[in-house]
C-alpha positions in Angstrom: -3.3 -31.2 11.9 -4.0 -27.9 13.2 -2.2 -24.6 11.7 -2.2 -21.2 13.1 -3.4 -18.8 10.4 -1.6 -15.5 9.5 1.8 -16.6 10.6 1.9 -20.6 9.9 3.9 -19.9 6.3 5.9 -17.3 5.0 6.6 -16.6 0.7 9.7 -15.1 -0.3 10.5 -14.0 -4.1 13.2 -13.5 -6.1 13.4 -12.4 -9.5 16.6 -12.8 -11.6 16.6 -11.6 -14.7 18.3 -12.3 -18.1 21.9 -11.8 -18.3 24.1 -12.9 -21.1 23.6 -16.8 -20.8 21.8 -16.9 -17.7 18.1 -17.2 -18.3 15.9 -15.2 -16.5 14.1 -17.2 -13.3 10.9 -16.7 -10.8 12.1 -18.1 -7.5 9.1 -18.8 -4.8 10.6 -20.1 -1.4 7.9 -21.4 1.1 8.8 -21.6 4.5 6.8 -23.7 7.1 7.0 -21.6 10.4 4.3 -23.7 12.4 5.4 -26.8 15.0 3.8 -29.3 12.3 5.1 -30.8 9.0 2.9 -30.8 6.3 2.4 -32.3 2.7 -0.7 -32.9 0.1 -0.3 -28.9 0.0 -0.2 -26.5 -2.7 0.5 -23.0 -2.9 -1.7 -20.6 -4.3 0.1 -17.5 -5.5 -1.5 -14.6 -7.5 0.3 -12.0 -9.7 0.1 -9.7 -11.6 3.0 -11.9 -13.1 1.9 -14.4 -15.2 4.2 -18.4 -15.0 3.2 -19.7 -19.0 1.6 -22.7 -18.7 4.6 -24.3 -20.7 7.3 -22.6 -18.1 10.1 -24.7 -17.3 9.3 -25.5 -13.9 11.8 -26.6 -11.2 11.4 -28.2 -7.8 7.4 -28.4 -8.3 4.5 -28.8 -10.4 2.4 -26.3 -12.1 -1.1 -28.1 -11.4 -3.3 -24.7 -12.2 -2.9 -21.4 -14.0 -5.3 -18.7 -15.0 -3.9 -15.7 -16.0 -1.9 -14.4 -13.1 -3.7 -16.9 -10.8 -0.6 -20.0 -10.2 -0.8 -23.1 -8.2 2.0 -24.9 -7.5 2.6 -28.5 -6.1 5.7 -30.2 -4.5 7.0 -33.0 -5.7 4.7 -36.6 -5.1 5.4 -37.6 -1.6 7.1 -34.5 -0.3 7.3 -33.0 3.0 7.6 -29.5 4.5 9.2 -30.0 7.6 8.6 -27.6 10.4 11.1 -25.1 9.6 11.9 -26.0 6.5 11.7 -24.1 3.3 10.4 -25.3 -0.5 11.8 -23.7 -3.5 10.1 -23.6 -7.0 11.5 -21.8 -9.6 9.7 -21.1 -13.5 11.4 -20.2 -16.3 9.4 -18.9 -18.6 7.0 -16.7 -17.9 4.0 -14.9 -20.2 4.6 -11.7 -18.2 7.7 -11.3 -17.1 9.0 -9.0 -13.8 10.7 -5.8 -14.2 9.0 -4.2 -11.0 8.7 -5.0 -7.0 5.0 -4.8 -7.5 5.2 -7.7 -10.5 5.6 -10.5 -8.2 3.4 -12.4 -5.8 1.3 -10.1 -3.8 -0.9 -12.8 -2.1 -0.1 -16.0 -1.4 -2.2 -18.7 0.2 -1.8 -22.8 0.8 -4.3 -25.2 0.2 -4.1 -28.5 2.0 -5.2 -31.9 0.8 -8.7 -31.2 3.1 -9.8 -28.6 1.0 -8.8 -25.9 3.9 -6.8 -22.9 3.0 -3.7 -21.4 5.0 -3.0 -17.5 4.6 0.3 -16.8 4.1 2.6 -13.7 4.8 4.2 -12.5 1.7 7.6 -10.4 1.3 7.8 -7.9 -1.7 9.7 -9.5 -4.3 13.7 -8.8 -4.6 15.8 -8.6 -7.7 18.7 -10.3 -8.3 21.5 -7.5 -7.6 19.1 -4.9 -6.3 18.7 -4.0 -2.6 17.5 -0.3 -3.4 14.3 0.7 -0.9 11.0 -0.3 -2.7 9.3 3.1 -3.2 5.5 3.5 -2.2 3.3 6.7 -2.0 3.5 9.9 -3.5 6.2 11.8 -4.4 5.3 15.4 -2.8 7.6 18.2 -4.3 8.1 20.7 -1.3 6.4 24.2 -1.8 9.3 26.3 -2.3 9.7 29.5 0.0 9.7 32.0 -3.4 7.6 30.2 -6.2 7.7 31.9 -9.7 3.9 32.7 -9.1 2.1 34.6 -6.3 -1.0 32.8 -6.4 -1.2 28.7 -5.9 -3.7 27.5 -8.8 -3.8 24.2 -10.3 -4.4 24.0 -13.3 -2.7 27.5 -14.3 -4.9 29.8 -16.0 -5.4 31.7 -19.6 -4.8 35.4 -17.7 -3.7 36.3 -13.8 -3.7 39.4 -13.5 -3.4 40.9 -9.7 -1.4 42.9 -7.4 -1.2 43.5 -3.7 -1.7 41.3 -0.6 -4.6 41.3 2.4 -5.1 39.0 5.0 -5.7 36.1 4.4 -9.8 35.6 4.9 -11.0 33.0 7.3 -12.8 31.4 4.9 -15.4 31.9 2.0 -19.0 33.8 2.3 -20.9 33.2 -1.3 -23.5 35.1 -1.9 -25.7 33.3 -5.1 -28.6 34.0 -6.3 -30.7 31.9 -9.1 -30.7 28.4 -9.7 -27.6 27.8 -11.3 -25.7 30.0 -9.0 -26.7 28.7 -5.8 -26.1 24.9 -7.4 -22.6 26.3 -7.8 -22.4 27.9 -4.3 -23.6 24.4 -3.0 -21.2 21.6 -5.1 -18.4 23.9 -3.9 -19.3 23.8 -0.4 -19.7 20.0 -0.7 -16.4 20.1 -2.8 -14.6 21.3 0.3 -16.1 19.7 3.0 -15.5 15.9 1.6 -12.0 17.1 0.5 -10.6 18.9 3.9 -13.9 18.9 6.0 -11.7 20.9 8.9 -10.4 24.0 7.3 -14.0 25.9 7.2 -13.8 27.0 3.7 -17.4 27.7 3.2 -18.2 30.4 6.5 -20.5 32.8 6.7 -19.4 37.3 7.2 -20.0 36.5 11.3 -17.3 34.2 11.3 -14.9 35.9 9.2 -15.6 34.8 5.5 -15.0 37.0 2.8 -17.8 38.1 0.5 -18.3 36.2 -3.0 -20.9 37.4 -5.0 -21.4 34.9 -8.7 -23.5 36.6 -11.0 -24.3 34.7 -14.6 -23.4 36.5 -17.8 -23.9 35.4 -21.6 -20.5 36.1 -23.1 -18.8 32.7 -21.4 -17.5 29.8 -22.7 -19.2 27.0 -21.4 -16.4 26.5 -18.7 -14.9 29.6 -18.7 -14.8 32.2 -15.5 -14.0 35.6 -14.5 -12.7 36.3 -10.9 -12.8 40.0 -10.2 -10.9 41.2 -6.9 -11.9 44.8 -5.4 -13.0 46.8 -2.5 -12.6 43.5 0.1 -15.0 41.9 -1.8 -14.6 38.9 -4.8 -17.1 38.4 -7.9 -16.8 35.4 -9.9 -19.0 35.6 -13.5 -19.6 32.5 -16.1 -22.6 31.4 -18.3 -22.9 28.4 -16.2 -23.2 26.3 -13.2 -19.9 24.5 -14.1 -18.0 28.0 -15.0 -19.0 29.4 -11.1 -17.9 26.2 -9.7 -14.5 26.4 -11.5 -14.3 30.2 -10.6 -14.9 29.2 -6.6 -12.1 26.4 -7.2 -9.7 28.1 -8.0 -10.6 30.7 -5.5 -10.6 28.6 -2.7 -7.0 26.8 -4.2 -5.9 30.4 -3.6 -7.5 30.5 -0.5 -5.1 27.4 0.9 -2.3 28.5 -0.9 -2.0 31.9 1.3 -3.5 30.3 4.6 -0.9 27.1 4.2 2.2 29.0 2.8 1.7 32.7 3.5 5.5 33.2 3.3 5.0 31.7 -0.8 1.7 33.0 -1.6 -0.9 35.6 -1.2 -4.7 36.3 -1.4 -4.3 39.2 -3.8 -6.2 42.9 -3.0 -7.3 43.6 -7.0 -7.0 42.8 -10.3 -8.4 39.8 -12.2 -8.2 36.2 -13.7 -9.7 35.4 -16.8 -9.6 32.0 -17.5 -11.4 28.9 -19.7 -9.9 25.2 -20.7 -7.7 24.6 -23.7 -9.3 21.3 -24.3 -12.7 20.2 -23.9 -12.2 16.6 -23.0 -10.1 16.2 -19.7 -10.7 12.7 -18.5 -9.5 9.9 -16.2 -10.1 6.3 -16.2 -10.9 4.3 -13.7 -10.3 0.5 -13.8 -12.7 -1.0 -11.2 -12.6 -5.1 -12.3 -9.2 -5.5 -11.3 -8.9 -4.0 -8.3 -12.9 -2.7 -6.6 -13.0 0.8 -5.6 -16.1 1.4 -2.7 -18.8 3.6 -3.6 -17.4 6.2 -0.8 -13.8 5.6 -2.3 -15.2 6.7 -6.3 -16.9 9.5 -4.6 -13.9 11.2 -3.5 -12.0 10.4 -5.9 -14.4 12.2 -8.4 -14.0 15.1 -5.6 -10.4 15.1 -6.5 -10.9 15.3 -10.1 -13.4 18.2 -10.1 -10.4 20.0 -7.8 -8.5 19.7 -10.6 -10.9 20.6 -13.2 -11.5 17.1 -15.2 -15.0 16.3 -16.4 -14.9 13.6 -17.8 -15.0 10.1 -15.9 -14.6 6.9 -17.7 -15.5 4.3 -15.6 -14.4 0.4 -16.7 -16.9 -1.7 -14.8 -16.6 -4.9 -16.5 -13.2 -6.8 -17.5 -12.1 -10.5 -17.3 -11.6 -10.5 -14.0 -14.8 -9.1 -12.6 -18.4 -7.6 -13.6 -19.3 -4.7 -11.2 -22.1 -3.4 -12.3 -25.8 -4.5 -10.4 -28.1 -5.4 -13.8 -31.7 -6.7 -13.1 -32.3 -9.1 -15.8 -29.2 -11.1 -14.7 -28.3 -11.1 -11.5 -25.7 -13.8 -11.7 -23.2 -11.3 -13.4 -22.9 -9.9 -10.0 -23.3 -13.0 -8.0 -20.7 -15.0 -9.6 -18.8 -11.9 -11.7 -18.3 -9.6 -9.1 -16.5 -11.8 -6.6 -13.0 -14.3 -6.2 -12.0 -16.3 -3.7 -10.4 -20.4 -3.4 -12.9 -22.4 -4.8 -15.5 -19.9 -6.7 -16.0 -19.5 -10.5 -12.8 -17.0 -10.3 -10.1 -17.8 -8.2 -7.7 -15.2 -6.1 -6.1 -12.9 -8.8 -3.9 -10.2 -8.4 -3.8 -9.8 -4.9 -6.9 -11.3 -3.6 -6.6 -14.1 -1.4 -8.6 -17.0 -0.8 -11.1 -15.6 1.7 -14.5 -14.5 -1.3 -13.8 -10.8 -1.7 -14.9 -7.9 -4.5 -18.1 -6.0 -4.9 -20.1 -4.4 -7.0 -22.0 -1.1 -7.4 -25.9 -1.4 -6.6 -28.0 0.7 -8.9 -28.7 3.1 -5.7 -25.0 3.7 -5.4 -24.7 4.4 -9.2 -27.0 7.0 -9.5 -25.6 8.7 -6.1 -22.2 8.8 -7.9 -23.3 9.8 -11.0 -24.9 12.7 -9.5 -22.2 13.9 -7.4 -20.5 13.9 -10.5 -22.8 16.3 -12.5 -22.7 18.2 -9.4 -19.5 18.8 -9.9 -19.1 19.4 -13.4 -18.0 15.5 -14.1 -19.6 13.8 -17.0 -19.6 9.6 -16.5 -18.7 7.2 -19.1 -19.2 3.5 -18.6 -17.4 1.0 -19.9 -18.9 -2.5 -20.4 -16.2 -3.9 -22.1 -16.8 -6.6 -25.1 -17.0 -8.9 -27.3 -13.1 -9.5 -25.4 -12.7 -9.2 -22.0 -15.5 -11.2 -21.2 -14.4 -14.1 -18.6 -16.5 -12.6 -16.0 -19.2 -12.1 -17.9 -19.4 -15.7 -19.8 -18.5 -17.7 -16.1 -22.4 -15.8 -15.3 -23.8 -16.4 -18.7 -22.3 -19.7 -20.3 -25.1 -19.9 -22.4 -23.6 -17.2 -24.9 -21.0 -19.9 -25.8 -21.7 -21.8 -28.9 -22.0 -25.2 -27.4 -20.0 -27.5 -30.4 -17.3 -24.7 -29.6 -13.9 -26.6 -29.5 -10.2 -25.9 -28.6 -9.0 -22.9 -26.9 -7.5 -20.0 -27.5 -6.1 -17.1 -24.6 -6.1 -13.9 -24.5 -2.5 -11.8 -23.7 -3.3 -11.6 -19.7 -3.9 -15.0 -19.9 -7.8 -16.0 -20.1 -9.2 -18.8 -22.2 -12.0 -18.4 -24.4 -13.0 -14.6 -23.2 -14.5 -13.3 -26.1 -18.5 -13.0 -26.6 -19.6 -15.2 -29.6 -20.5 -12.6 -32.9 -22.4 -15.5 -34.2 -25.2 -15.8 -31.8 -28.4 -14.5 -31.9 -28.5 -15.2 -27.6 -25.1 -12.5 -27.7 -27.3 -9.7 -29.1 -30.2 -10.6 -27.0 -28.6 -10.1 -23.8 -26.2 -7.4 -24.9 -29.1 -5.2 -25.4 -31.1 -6.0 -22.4 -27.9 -4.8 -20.3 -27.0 -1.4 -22.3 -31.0 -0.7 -21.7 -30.3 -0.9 -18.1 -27.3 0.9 -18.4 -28.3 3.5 -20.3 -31.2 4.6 -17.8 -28.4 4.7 -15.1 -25.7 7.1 -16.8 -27.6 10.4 -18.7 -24.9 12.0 -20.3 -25.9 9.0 -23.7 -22.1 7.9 -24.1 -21.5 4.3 -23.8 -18.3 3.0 -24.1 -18.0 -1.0 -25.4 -14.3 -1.8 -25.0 -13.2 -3.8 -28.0 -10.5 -4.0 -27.1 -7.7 -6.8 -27.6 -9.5 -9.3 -28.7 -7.3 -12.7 -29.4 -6.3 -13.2 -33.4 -7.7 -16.9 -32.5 -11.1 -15.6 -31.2 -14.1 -18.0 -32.2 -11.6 -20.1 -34.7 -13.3 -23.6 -32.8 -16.5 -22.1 -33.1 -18.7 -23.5 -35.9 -21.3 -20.8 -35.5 -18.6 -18.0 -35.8 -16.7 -19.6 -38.7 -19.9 -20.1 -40.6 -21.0 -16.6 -40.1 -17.2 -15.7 -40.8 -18.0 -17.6 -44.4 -20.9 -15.7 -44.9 -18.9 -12.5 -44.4 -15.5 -12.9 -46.0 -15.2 -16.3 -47.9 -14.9 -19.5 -47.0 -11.0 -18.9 -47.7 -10.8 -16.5 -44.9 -13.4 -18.7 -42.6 -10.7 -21.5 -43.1 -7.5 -19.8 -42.3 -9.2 -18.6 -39.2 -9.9 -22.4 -38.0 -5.9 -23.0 -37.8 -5.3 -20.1 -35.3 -7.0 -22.7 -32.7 -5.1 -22.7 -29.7 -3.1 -19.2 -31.0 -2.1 -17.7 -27.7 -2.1 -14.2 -28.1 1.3 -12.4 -26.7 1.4 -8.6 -26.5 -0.4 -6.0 -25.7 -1.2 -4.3 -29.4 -3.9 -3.9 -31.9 -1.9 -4.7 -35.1 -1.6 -8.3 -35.0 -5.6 -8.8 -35.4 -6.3 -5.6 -37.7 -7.1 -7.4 -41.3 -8.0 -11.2 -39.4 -10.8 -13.3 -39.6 -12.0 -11.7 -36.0 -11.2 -8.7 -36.6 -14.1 -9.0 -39.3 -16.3 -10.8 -37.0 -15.4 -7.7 -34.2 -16.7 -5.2 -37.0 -20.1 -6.9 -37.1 -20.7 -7.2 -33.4 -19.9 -3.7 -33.4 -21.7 -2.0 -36.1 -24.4 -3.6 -35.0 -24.5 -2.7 -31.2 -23.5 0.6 -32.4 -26.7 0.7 -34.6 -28.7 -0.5 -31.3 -27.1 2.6 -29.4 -27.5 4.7 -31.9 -31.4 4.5 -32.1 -31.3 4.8 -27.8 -29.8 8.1 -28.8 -26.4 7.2 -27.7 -23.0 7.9 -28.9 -20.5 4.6 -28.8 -17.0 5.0 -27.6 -14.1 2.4 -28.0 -10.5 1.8 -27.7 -9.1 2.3 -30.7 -9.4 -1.2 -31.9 -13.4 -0.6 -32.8 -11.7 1.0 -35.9 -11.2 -2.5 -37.7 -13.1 -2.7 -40.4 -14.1 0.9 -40.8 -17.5 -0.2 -40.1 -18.6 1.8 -37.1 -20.6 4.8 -37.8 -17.9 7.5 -37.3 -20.5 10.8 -36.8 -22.2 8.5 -33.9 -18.7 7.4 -32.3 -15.6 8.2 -30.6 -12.0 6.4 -29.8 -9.5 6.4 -27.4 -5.8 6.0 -28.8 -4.0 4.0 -26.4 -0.9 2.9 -28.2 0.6 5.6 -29.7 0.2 9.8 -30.4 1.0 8.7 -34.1 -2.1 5.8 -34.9 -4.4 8.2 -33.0 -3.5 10.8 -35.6 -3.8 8.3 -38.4 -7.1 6.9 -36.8 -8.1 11.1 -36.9 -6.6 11.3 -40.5 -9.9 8.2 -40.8 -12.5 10.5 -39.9 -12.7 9.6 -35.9 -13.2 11.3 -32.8 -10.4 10.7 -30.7 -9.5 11.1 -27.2 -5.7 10.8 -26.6 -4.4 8.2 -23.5 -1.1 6.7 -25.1 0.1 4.0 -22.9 3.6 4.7 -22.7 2.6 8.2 -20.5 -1.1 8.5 -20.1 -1.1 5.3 -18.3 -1.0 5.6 -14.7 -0.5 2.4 -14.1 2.7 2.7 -15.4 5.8 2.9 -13.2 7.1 6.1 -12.8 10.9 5.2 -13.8 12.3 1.9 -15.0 13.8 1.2 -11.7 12.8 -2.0 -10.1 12.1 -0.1 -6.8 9.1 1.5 -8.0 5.8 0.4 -8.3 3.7 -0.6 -11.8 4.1 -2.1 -14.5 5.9 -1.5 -17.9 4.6 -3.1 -20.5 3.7 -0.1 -22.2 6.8 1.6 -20.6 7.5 4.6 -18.3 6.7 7.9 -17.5 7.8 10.2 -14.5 5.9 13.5 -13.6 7.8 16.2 -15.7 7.3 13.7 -19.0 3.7 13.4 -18.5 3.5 17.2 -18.1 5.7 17.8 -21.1 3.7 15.6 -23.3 2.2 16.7 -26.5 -0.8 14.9 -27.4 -0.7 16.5 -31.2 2.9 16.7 -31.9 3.1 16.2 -35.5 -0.9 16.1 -36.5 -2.3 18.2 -39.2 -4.9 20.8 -39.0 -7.5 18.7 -40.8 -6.5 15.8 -38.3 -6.9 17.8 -35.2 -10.5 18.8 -35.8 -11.2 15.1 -35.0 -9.3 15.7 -31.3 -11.3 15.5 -28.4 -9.1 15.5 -25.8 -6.9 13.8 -23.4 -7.6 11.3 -20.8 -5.2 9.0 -18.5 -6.0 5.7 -17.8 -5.8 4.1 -13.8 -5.3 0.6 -14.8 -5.3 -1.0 -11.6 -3.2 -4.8 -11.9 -0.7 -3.7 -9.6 -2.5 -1.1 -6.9 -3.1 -3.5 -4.1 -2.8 -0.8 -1.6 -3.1 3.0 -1.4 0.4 3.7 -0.9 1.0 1.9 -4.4 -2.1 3.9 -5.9 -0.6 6.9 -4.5 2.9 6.4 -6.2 1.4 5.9 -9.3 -1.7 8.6 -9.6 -0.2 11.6 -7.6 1.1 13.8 -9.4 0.7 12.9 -13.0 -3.0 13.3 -12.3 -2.2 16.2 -12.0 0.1 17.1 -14.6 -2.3 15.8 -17.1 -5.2 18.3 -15.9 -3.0 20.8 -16.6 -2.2 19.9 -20.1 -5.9 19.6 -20.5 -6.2 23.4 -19.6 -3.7 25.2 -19.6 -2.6 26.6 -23.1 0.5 24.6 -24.4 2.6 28.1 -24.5 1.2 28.6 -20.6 2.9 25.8 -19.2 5.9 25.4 -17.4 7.3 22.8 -15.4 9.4 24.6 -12.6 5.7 26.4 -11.8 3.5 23.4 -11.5 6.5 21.8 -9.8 6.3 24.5 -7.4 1.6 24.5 -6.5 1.8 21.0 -7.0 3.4 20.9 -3.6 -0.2 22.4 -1.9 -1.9 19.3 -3.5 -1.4 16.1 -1.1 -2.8 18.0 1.5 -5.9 18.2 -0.2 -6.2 14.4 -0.9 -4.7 13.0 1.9 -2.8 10.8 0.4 0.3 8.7 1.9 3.7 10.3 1.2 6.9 8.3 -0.2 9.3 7.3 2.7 
């Protein structure tokens, strides 16, 4: 039997959800559109919803499942005609829909002789909703009088200027010293990877405007002066990072007048005086789910330094891939950092059965990581344990206790994915990979994860409930054995807090904290690295992801924390509850003007905010199969949340970002809404 690929099948879904008596119910209709009937098939859907293993399934057969990765089987002796179509329906599902982007993305069939059929898949439709699916950015048009004169983004401390003059042709920076002509040259490369066309950076002959930078001692670390007189522009700081923010925002006022000269103007004199309100302005970036090319990090870190973030937190390890290039083991990367029908990890969340993924050599590390200290942007990795650690185990299986029993899951779904606490082999290889990691990122600040580890973790372990004996009674160590098989349900940290692995987490931790700690490294960690109270908490730091008030409490502890609450830091995140948009919603929703609104402190205490770092938002990256999807859900709230990392809470106002944030999509290039 011979199938043409790309159009032999086509997938439609339909979501209904729960309605007084009606339960809620996944619909997947498979339609044979080649000449030839077929049967012995399966089909191969991934997510990011997730059909529970013990789903009520009708018209089929749930033969496989992990995590969002589904495949499905007709009944015994069935046949697809030619033309024909093939409903299954589940009922019952660990993650349910509540956006187009929830259902299958990627759908593939798999026939009895071990060959694989692509399939073309629809977007998903809910019951009773025909509203257009949205994808890429919302772009708020640059109004023809904005409540500004200048276009700047993020707004600063003190603008100050009058008059108009032509707009220049571009810029002509004079530096002189090391750090100044650093400065003069990350600008120029700022510009020329973010709008390589527009000739910012021109020398006096073709019409550029004189920029002198001159260092001074009475700076803030970030902080700038921009002094307009005479036809000519001086920018002053104390350092490197200070002149490069001083040329941003000079050149954003640059594009401003040359883009909108009816809405804005390059001023003739008068000053702005300007430094950041917070000192941590971060963004995360989830690279297991979904790989991000080396060229595609480097621009975005371009994008973020535009904005004025400098801190990048980059999660290079998860369940569903490793992506980091580490000598000692090179099968983390050979079988970690790839899916595909029939490898260690199958398709997940819209991969399809062709081998596809990636990974980040050690070359292409170091060139991002110093682009981003060229551009003022620290790097934090992320390998993320002792859960979240599929990936990782698959490569390494010999950091399982081998008399482990049983099974327990994690909430997206993975069996067994935590890193065993118990075993001398855990801390052995741990180590060896933070030495390799370390050399690669400078700034000393590792990041572990920690978080959501299952409240089952290790409970058929015998190593792990011994050690759990030694640590907490044999009471404890027996209470933990009966969470075996305990599938673990929401996304949350209290459930575990006070559990038998929770105390098991605290050990791993304190003492792969202690082993950072003497390379002269800080540890950072979700907020569930708190457990215990056992990390050192002058040699740490947290991000609060659930909630504004348990990162004050976790403050109120004695912790460092930077603020990324999942119900608006979270990019992921749809941007309204509506099923036409794209994300998820786990954690919620958040449009634009709420993320810019946001107070990260609302309600803390003095003593409690002298623990607060910062802010960061999180790019989780389940549902961005494509840019315009990415686009929807990043642009503008990246935005947004730089200037709430800046700007002075009593500086902000909506209507004027509203107004610049209009001038930013042409920067990034990114792919409007319809």
């Amino acid at each position: 039997m011979t199938i043409q690929p790309k159009s032999a099948f086509r997938l439609q879904t339909h979501w209904t959800p729960a309605v007084g008596g009606e339960s809620l119910a996944y619909s997947l209709t498979l339609t044979n559109l080649s000449a030839k009937p077929v049967s012995g098939f399966k089909l191969c859907v991934s997510g990011p919803a997730r059909i529970d293993p013990a789903a009520a399934v009708e018209g089929g057969v749930l033969t496989a499942r992990l995590s969002n990765h589904s495949e499905l089987s007709p009944p015994e002796g069935f046949v697809l005609e030619s033309g024909a179509s093939w409903t299954v329906t589940a009922r019952g599902l660990s993650y349910p829909l509540r956006h187009w982007t929830d259902g299958a993305n990627t759908a593939y069939v798999a026939l009895a002789d071990g060959t694989t059929v692509p399939v073309s898949v629809a977007p998903t439709q809910a019951k009773g909703d025909n509203a257009p699916l949205k994808r890429g950015a919302e772009i708020y048009p640059v109004p023809h009088v904005a409540p500004v004169p200048v276009s700047i983004v993020p707004w600063p401390n003190s603008v100050s200027v009058s008059g108009r003059v032509a707009v220049p042709q571009g810029l002509a920076i004079e530096a002189k010293g090391e750090e100044a002509t650093a400065a003069a040259s990350a600008f120029a490369e700022l510009v020329e990877g973010l709008f390589p066309v527009e000739g910012i950076v021109r020398p006096e002959g073709e019409g550029g405007l004189p920029v002198s930078l001159a260092l001074a001692d009475d700076f803030a670390p970030e902080a700038y002066v921009i002094r307009f007189a005479g036809g000519r522009v001086m920018i002053s700081a104390a350092t490197r990072t200070g002149l490069l923010y001083g040329l941003i925002t000079l050149g954003q006022i640059l594009r401003g007048a040359r883009h909108h000269p009816e809405t804005f103007l390059f001023p003739l004199e008068g000053e702005i005086k300007d430094e950041p309100s917070l000192g941590w302005r971060g963004t995360h970036l989830d690279v297991a789910r979904q790989f991000y090319g080396t060229a595609e990090v480097s621009r975005f870190l371009k994008i973020l330094a535009w904005n004025k973030l400098n801190r990048f937190h980059w999660h290079l390890s998860d369940d569903e891939a490793w992506r980091l290039e580490i000598d000692a083991y090179p099968e983390l990367t050979r079988i970690g950092a790839w899916r595909g029908h029939g490898l260690p990890l199958p398709p997940l969340l819209g991969s399809g059965p062709e081998r596809a993924g990636g990974y980040y050599s050690k070359a292409s590390v170091r060139e991002i990581v110093a682009l981003a200290g060229r551009v003022g942007i620290q790097v934090i990795p992320e390998i993320d344990v002792p859960g979240h650690c599929y990936a990782m185990l698959l490569a390494i299986p010999e950091l399982r206790d081998p008399a482990e029993h049983g099974d327990y899951y994690s909430v997206q779904g993975f069996p067994n994915n935590c890193l065993n606490p118990a075993r001398e082999e855990t801390y052995r290889v741990l180590e060896t990979i933070l030495d390799e990691v370390i050399e690669l990122f400078p700034y000393k600040r590792i990041h572990v994860g920690a978080d959501e580890v299952p409240i089952g973790a290790w409970s058929g372990s015998p190593e792990a409930l011994a050690r759990l004996a030694e640590l907490a009674g044999t009471d404890v160590a027996a209470a933990h054995a009966k969470r075996l098989n305990v599938v673990t349900n929401h996304h949350g940290a209290d459930e575990i807090d006070g559990s038998g692995a929770a105390v098991l987490q605290a050990q791993f931790l304190a003492r792969i904290q202690k082993f950072l700690a003497l390379r002269g490294c800080i540890t950072g960690g979700w907020e569930e690295a708190a457990h215990g109270d056992i990390i050192d908490k002058e040699k740490s730091f947290l991000n609060g992801w659930r909630s504004v008030e348990v990162s004050a409490a976790l403050a109120g502890r004695g912790y460092d924390i930077v603020v990324c609450p999942g119900q608006v830091y979270y990019l992921d995140m749809a941007n309204s509850p509506a099923w036409s948009e794209p994300g998820a919603a786990w954690a919620g929703w958040s449009e634009p003007q709420t993320l810019y609104e946001f107070d990260p402190v609302e309600g803390w205490t003095e003593q409690q905010k002298k623990h607060f770092l910062g802010i960061q938002s999180c790019i989780w990256s389940e549902p961005m199969t494509d840019r315009g999807v990415f686009d929807r859900l990043v642009f503008p709230r990246i935005s947004a949340l730089a200037e709430t990392g800046w700007t002075r809470p009593e500086r902000k106002s909506w209507e004027r970002f509203k107004a610049l944030a209009g001038l930013m999509p042409i920067l990034y290039g990114i792919t409007a809404a319809a």
